[in-house]
GUNU-133310 format. One record per residue: x, y, z of N, C-alpha, C in turn; residue in one letter. Coordinates in steps of 0.2 Angstrom, whole numbers, plus 2048, in hexadecimal, padded with zeros to 3 digits. Layout:
N
XYZXYZXYZa
...
***
This chain:
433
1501C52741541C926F1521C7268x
1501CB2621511C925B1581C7259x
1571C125215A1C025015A1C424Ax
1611C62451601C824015D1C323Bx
1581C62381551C323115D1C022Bx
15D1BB2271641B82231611B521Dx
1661B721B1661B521116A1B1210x
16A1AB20B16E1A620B1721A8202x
17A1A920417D1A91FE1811A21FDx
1841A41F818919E1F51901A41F2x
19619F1F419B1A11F119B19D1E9x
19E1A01E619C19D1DD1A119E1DAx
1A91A11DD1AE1A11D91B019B1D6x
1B319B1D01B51941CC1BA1911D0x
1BA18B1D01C01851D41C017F1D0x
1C817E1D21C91791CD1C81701D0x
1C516C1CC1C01661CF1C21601CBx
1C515C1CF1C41541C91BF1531CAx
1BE14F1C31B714D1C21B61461C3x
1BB1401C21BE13A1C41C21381C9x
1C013B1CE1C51371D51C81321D3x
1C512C1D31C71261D41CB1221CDx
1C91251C81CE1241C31D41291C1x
1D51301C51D81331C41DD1311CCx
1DC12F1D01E012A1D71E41251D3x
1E11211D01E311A1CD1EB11C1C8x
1E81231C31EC1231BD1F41261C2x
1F112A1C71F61301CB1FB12C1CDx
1FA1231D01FC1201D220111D1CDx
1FE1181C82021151C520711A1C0x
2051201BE20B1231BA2101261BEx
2101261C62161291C821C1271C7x
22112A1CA2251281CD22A1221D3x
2201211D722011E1DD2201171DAx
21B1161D421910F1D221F10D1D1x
22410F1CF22910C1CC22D1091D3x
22C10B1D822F1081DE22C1021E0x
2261011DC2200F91E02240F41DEx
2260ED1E12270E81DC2200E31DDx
21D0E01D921A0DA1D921B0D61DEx
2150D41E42160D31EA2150D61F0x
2180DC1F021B0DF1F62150E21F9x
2170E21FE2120E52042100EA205x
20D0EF20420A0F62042060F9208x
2070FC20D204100212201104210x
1FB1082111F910D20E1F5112213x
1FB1172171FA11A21B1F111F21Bx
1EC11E21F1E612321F1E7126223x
1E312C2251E413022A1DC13222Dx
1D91342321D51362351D113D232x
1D514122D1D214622C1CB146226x
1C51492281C114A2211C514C21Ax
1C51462191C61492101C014720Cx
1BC1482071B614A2021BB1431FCx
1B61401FB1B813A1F81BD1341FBx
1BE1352011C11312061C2129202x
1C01262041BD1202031BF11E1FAx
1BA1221F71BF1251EF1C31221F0x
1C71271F11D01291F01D31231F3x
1D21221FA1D51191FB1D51161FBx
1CD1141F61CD10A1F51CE10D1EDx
1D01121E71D61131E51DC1131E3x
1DE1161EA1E41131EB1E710A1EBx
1E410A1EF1E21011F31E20FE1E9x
1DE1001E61DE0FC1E01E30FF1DBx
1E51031DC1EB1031D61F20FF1DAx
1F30FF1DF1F80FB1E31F80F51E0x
1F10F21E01EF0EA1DE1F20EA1D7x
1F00EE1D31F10EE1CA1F80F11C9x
1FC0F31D02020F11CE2050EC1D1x
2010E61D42030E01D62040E21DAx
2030E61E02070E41E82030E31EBx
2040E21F21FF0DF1F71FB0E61FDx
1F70EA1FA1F80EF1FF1F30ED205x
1F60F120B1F10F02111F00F7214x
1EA0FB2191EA0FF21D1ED101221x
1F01072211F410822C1ED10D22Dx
1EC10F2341EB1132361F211A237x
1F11202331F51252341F112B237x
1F112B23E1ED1302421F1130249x
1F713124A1F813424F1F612F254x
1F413625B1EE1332621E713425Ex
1E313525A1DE1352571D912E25Bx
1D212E25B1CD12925E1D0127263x
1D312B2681D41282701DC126271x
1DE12626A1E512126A1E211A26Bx
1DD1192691DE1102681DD10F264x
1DE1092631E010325B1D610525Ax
1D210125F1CA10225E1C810A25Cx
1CA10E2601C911625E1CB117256x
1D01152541D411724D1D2112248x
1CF10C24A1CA1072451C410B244x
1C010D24B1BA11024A1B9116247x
1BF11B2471BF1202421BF12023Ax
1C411A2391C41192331C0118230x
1BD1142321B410E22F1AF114230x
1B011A2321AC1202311AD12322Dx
1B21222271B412421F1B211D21Dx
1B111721E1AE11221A1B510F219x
1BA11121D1C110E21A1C3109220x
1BF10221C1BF0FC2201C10F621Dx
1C20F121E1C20EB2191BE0EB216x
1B60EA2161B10EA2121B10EE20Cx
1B20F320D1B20F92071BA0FA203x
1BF0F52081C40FA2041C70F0201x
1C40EC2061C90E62011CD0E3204x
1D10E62091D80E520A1D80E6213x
1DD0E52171DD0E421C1E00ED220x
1DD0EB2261DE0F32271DE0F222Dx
1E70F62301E80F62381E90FA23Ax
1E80FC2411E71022441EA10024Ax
1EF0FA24B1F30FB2541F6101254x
1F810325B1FB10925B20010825Cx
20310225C20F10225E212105259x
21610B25C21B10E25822010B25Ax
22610C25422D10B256231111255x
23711025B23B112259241115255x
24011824F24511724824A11A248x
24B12024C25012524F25012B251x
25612E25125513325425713C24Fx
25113F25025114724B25714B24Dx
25815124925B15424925D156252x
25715925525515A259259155260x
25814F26025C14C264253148266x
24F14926224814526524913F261x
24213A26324313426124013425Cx
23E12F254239130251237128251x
22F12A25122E12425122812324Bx
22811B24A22211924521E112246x
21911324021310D243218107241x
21710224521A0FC24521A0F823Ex
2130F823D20D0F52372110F9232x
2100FD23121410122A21B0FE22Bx
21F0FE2302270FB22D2280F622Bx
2220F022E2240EC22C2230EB223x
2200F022021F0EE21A2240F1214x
2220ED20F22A0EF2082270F6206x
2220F720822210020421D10320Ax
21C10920921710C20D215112209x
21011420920D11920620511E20Ax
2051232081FF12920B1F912B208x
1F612C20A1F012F2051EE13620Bx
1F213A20B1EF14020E1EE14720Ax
1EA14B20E1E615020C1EE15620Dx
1F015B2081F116020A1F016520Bx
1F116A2101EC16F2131EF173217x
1ED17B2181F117E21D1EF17B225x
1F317C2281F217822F1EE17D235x
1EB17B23A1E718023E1EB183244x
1F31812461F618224B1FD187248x
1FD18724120418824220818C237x
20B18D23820C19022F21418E231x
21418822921C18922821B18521Ex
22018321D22318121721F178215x
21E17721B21B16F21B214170223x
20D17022120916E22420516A226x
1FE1672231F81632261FA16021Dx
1FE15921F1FF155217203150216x
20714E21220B149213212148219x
21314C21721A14B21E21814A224x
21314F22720F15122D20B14722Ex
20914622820613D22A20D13722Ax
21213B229218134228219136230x
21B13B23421E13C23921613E23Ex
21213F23E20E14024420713A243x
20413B23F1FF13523C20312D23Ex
20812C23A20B12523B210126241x
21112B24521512A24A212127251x
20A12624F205125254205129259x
20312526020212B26620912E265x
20F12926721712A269215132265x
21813025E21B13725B21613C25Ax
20F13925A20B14125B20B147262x
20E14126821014426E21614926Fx
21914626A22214526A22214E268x
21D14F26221F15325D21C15925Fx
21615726221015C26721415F26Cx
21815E27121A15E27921E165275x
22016726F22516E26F21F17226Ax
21817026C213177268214177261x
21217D25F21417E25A21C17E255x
21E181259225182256229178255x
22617425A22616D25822216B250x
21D16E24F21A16B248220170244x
22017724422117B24022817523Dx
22C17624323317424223616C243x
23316B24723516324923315F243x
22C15F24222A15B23B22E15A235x
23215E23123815D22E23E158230x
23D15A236244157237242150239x
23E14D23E23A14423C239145235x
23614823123614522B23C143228x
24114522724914222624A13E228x
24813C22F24C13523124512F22Fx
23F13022E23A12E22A23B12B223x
23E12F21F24012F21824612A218x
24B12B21C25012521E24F121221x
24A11F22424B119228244115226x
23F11622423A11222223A111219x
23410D21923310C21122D11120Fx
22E11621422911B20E22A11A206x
22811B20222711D1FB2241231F7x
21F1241FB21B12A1F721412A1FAx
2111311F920B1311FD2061351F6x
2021341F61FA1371F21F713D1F7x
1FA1431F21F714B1F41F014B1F3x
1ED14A1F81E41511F61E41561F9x
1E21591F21E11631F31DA1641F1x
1D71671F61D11671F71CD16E1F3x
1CA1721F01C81761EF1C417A1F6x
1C21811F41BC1851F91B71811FAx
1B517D1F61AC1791F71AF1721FBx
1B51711FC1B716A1FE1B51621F8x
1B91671F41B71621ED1BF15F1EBx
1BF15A1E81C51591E71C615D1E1x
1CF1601E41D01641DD1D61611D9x
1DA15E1DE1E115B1DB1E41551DEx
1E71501D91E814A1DD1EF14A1DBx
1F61481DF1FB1481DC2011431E1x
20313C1DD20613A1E020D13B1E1x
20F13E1E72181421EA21C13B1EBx
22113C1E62241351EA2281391EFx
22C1331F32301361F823613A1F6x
23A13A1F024013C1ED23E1431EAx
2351461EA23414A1EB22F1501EEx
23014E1F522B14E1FB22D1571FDx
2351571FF23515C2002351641FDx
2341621F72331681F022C1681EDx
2291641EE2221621EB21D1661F0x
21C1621F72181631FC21516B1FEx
21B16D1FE21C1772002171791F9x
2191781F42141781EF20F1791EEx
20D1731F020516F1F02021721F5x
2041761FA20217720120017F200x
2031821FB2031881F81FA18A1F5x
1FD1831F01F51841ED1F01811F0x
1F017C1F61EA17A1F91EA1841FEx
1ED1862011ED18B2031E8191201x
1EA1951FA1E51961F51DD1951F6x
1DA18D1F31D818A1F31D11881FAx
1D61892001CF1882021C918C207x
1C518A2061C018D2091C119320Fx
1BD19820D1BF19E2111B81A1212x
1B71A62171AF1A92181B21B2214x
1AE1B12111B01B820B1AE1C120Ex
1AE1C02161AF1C621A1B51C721Dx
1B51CF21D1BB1CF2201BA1D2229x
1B41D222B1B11D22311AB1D0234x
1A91CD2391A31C923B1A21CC242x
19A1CC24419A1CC24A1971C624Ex
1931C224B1921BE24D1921B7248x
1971B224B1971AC2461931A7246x
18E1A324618D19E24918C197246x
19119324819318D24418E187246x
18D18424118717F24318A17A246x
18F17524519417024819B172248x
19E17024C1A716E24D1A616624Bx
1AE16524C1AF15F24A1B415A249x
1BA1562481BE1542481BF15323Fx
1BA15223C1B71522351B7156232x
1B715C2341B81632301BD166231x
1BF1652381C71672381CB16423Ex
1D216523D1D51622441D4164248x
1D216C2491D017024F1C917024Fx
1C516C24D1BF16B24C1BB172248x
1BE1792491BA17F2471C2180244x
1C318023D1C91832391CC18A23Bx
1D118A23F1D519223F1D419423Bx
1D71922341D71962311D119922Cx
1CB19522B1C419922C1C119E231x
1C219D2381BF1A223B1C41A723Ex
1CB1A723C1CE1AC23F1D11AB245x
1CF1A82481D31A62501D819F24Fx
1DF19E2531E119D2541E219A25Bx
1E219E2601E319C2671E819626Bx
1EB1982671F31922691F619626Fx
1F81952761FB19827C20219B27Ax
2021A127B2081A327E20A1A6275x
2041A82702071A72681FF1B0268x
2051B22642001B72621FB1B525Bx
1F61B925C1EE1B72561F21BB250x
1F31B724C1F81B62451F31BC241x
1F61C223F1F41C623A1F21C5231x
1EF1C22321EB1C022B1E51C2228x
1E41BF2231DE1C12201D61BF224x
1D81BA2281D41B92291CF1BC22Ex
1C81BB22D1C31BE2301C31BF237x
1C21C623B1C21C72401BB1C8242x
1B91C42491B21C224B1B31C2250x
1AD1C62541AA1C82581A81C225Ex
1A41BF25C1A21BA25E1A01B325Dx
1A31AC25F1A01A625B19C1A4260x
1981A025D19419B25F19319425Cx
19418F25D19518825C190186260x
18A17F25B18417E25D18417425Ex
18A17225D18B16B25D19116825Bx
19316325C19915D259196159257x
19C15A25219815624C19714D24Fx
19214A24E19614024F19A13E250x
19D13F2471A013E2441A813F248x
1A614324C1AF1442521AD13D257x
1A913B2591AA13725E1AB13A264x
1A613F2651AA14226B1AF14626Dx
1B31472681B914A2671B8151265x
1B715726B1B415D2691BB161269x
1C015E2681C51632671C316B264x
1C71712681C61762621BE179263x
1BA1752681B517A26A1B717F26Dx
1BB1802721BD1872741BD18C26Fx
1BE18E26A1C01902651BA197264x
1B41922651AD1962681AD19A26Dx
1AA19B26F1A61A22741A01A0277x
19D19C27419619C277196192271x
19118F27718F188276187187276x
18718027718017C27A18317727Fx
17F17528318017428717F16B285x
17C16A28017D16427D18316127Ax
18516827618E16527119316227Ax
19216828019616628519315E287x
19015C28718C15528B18E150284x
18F15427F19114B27919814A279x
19C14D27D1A514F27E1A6146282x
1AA14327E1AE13E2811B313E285x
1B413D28A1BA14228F1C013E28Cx
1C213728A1C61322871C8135281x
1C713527D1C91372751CA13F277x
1C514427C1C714B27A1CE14B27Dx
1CE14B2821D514B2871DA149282x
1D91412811DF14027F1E1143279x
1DE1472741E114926E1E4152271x
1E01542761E31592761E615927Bx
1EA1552801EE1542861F4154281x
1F414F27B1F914C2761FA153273x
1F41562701F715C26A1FA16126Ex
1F91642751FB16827A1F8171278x
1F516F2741EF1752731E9175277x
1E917827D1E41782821DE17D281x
1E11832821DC18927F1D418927Cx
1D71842741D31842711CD17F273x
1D017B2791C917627B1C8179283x
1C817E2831C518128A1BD17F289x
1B817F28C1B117F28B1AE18628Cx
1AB1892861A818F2881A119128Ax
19D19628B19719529019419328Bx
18F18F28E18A18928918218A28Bx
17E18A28817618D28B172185288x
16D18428816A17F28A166180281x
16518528016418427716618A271x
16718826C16A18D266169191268x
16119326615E19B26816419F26Cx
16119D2731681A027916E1A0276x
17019D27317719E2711781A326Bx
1731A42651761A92611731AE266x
16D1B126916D1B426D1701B8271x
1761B427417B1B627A1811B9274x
1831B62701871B626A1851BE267x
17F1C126517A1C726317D1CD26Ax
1791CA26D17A1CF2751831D1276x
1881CC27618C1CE2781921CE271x
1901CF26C1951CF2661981D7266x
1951DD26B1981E326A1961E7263x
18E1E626118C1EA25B1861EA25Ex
1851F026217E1F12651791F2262x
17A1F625A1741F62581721F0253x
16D1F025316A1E925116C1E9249x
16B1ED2481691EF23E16F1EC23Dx
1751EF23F17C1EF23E1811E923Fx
17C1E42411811DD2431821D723Ex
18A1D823E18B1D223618B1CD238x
1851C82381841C123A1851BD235x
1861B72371881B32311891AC236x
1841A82321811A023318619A22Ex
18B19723018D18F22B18B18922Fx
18A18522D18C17E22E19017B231x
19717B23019E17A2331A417F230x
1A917F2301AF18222E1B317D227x
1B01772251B217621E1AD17521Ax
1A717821C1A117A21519E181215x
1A21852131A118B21419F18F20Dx
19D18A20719A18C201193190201x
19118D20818919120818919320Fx
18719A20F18619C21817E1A1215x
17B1A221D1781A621D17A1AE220x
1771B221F17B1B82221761BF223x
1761C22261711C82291721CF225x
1701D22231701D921D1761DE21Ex
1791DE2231801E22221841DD21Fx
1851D521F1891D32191871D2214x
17F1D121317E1D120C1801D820Ax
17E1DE20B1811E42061891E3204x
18B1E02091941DC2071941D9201x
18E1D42011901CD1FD18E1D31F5x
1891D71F61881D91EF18E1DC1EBx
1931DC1EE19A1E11EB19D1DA1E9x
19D1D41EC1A11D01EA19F1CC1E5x
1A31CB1DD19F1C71D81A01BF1D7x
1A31BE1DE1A31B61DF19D1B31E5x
19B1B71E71961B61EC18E1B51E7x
18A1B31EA1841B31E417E1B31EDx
1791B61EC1731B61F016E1B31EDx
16A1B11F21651AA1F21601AB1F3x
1591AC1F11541AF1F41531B31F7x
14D1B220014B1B92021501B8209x
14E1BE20C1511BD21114C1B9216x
14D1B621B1481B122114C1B0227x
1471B122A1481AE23214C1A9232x
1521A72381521A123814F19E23Ax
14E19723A14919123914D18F243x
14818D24614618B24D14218524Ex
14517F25214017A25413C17D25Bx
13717925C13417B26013817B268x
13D17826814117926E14617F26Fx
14618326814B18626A151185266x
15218226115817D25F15517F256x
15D18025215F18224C15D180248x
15817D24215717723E15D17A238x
16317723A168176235167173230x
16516E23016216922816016E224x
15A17222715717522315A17C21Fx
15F17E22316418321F16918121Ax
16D17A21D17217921A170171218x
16C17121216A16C21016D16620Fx
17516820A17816620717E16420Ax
18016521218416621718815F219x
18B15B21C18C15721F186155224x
18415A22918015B22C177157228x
17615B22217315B21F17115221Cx
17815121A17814C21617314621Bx
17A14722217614122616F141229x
16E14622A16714522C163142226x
16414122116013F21B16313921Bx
16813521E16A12E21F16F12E21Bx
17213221617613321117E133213x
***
């Protein structure tokens, strides 16, 4: 079967970008609010979490230094839930995969997984938290906020979401998982209250990421304005982030999933699916697709192929690098099964955009809106086949790039993604970067 010929555009809309992370971390820090809670000495926990954030490492051995230059003592928790297997080893080797280690960051950095008991929610559930953070005189967050991939409400993928499910380790990521959605939507507020009362939270460090996954704003929330501030900031990461600028596809085809690009490995809220049981496919803007196909997991997951279901079509490779330890247990914990079903897998890319072509439901060739990314949080550049480019020439934030060309094929059969998506995560690492 032919493939359609694709032309590589770029999204070009303006976004807003620090241009100083790490001095703009430092300053967010000491003018707050929060600083005025440090006293000289004290012990400082500095909540991280498992998610790709774009200056990672930046933003926390900034943090980690301005804590210093206000005198306290700061150290690492691990904030990820059942994340890396639910173990202490799984949640250090994740971390040390953003460089956030002693070496890099200075300071000591824990990842046991004992939760305690703090009390009980609204709900009549328990809440729990990481040991290692109670035992300290403050604690504090550095999370990304972002719309969430399971669910829409007032407080998503951000600070509250890492006090009560990130620091609640496996206990309260199971705890809060076991009622679905309607658990994150609604239960999460309500641990966060008895969280705000019963530990030494203090305040957590907002990243709001632009479309290109750049940093666009950095903003320290203390706790006495968590609940006003959040819904906020959650608005304009909303806006903000990366979207595929069609309003229909027949065939998609993603070069990696991931645990690093998103928590469902392939972002709902990019590709339009949702597939949570028992919940209808949420009527939004997002793009309606015919077909996916997903050609790898990324390393960078460990294994952790959550959220490949989400595709339609595999390799038979992504299924063989599946860790049964970490997959299971993140999605046995998150109780979103669906989307880790295993879909049919062929033995190389070809076959799989191929099968994806044949059965997208656009019989004639001319007519099929195909479209090539990399993953679901780099989606500044795709390639795409001539019924989207007549699309992209209407829109004046899209920009085309040369000619059109064959996708590029190794001699086995298999996609050379480097060579499309130069600048990609994917890209990067091949080139040891």
């Amino acid at each position: 079967m032919d493939i359609p010929r694709v032309q590589l555009i770029r999204q070009i809309a303006p976004q807003p970008a620090v241009a100083d992370v790490a001095g703009t971390v430092r300053e967010a820090w000491k003018r707050s609010k929060t600083a005025r809670r440090i006293k000289p000495g004290m012990r400082v926990a500095v909540g991280c979490g498992s998610r790709g954030i774009n200056n990672y490492l930046a933003i926390a051995k900034a943090t980690v230094d301005a804590l210093k230059e206000l005198r306290a003592k700061p150290f690492v928790v691990a904030a990820m839930g059942s994340h890396g297997g639910a173990t202490a080893e799984g949640q250090r080797e994740l971390l040390a995969s953003y460089d956030l280690d002693e070496s890099h960051l200075g300071v000591p950095v824990l990842t046991d997984m004992d939760a305690q008991n703090i009390g009980t929610n609204s709900w009549g559930q328990p809440v729990w938290w990481d040991k290692n953070a109670l035992s300290a005189d403050a604690v504090v967050t550095v999370s990304r906020v972002k719309p969430h991939t399971d669910f829409r409400g007032a407080f998503e993928s951000g600070i509250l979401k890492m006090l009560v499910i990130g620091l609640g380790k496996r206990d309260g990521a199971d705890q809060v998982h076991s009622f679905g959605p309607r658990g994150l939507r609604e239960m999460i507020p309500e641990s966060g209250k008895v969280i705000l009362k019963s530990t030494p939270f203090i305040g957590g460090l907002a990243v709001l990421e632009n479309s290109y996954e750049e940093t666009a704003k950095l903003e320290v929330v203390d706790r006495d304005d968590l609940w006003e501030r959040e819904p906020v900031l959650l608005e304009e990461a909303r806006k903000m982030m990366g979207r595929l600028p069609f309003a229909a596809m027949d065939v998609l085809v993603i070069g990696e999933c991931g645990k690093n690009y998103s928590g469902a490995g392939m972002d709902p809220n990019v590709i339009g699916r949702m597939l949570i049981e028992a919940s209808p496919e949420a009527e939004t803007n997002d793009p309606k697709i015919v077909r996916i196909g997903v050609l790898d997991v990324s390393p960078e997951s460990h294994g952790n192929a959550t959220g490949i279901g989400l595709a339609d079509l595999t390799t038979n490779r992504a299924i063989a690098s599946i860790d049964q330890g970490p997959f299971r247990m993140n999605n046995l914990t998150a109780r979103s099964l669906w989307r880790s079903k295993l879909p049919f897998a062929f033995e190389t890319d070809r076959e799989v955009i191929e099968v994806c072509i044949e059965t997208c439901w656009q019989p004639e060739f001319d007519k099929v809106k195909f479209c090539v990314i990399p993953n679901t949080l780099e989606v500044a550049e795709m390639w795409i086949s001539a019924p989207l480019v007549a699309e992209a020439k209407t829109n004046p934030h899209l920009q085309l790039v040369g000619e059109p060309i064959a996708l590029p094929f190794d001699m086995h059969g298999n996609l050379l993604q480097e060579k499309l998506f130069p600048h990609s995560v994917r890209g990067r690492r091949a080139k040891g970067l």
